[in-house]
KEKE-3310 file (N, C-alpha, C; in steps of 0.2 Angstrom, whole numbers, plus 5000, padded with zeros to 4 digits):
npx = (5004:5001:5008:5000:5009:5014:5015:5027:5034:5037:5044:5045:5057:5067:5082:5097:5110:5124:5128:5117:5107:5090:5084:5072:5065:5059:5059:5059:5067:5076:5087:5097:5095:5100:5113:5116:5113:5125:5135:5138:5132:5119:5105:5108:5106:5111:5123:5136:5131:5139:5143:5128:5113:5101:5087:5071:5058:5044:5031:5022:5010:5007:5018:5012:5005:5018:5023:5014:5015:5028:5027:5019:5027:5039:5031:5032:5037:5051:5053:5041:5044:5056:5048:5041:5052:5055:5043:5034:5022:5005:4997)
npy = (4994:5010:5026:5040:5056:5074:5088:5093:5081:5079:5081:5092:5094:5104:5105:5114:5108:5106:5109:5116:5111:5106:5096:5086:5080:5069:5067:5061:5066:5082:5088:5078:5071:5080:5081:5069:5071:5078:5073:5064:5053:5054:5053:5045:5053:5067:5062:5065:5077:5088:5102:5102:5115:5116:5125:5126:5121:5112:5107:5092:5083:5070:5053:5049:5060:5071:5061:5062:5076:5078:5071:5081:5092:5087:5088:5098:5111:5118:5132:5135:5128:5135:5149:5144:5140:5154:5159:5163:5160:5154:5142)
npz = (5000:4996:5004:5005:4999:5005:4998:4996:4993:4980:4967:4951:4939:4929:4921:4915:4903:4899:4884:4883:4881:4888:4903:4908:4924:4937:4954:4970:4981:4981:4982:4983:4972:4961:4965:4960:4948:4945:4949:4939:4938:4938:4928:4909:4900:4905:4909:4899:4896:4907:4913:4924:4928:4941:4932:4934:4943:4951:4963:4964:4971:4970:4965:4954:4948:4948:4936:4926:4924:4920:4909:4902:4902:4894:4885:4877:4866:4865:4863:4873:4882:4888:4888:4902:4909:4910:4918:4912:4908:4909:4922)
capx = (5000:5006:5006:4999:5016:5014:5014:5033:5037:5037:5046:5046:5061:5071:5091:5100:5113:5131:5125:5111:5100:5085:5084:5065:5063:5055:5061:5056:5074:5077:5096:5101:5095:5104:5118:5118:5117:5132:5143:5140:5129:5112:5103:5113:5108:5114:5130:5140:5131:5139:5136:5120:5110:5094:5083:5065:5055:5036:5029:5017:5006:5009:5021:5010:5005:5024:5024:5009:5017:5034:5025:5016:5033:5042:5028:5030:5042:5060:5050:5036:5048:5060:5044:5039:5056:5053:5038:5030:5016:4999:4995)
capy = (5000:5017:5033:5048:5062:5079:5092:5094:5076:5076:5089:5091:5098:5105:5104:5116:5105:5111:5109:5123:5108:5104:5089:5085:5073:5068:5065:5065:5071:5085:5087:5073:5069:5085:5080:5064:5071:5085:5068:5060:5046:5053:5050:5045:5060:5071:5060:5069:5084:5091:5104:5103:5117:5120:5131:5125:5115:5113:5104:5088:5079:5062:5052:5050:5068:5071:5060:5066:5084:5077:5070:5085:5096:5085:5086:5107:5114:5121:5139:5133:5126:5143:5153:5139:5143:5161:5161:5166:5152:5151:5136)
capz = (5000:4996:5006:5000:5003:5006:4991:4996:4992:4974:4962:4944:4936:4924:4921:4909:4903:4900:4878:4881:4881:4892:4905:4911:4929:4944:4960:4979:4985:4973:4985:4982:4965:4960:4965:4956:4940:4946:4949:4933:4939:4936:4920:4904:4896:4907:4909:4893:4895:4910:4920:4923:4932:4938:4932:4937:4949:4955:4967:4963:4976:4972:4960:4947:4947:4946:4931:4922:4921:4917:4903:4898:4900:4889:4873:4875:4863:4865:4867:4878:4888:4889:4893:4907:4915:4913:4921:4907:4906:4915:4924)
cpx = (5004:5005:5005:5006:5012:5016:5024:5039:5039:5039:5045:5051:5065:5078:5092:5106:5120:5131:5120:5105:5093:5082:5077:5066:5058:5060:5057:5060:5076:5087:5098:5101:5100:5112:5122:5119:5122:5139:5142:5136:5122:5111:5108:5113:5112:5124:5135:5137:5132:5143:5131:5117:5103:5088:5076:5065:5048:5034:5023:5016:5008:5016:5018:5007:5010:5025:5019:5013:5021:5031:5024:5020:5037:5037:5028:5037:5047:5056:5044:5039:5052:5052:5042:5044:5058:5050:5033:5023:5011:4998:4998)
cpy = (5006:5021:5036:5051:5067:5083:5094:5089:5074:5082:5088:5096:5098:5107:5109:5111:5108:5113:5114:5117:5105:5097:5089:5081:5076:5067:5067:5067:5075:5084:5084:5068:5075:5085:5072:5065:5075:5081:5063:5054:5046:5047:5051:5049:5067:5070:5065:5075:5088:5098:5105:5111:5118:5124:5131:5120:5118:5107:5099:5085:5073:5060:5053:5057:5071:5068:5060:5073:5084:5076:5076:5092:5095:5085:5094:5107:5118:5128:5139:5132:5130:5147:5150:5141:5152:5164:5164:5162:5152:5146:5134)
cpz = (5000:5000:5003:5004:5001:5001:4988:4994:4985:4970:4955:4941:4932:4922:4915:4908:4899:4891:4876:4880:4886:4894:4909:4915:4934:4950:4968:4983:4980:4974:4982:4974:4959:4958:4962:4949:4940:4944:4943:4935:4940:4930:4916:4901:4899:4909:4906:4892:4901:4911:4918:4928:4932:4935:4933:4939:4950:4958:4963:4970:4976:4966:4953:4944:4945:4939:4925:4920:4920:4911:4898:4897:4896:4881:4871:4871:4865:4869:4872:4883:4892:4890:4900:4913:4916:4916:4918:4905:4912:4917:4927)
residu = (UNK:UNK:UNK:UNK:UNK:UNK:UNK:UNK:UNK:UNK:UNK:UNK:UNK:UNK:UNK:UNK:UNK:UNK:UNK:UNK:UNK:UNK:UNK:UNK:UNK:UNK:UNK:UNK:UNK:UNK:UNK:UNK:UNK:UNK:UNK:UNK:UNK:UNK:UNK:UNK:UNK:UNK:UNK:UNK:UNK:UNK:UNK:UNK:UNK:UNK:UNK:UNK:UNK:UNK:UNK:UNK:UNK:UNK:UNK:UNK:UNK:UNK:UNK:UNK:UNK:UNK:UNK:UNK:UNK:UNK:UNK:UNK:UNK:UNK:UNK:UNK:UNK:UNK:UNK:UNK:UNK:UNK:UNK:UNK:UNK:UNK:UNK:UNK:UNK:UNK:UNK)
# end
């Protein structure tokens, strides 16, 4: 049985990568997930495009909330996605 977690427990976020390219994830430690892609042993795609830095995050409620609007961050375009981490995006 799962727990529900707290709105705190689930992030969605976005990496610039050291190529100028853009990394979508989830995580429920952003710390420490942060720090795996910093050391080379995140995700493969971030492997070879090091440094990575943040540049956005949101909060979801559960996992699958989390992966639902991972999804729906990864089908926006290159400029959708650059307004989103400039704030520029309703919703």
């Amino acid at each position: 049985m799962e727990f529900l977690q707290n709105s705190q427990d689930w992030k969605v976020y976005i990496l610039r990568c050291g190529d100028g390219t853009l990394y979508t994830g989830i995580t429920n430690n952003l710390v420490k997930r942060l720090r795996a892609h910093s050391d080379g042993t995140g995700a493969k795609y971030t492997r070879s495009r090091l440094p990575v830095t943040l540049v956005y995050q949101e909060e979801a409620y559960t996992r699958a909330d989390a992966s639902r609007r991972e999804a729906e961050i990864k089908r926006l375009s290159r400029k959708e996605k650059d307004k989103l981490i400039e704030g520029k995006v309703e919703g």
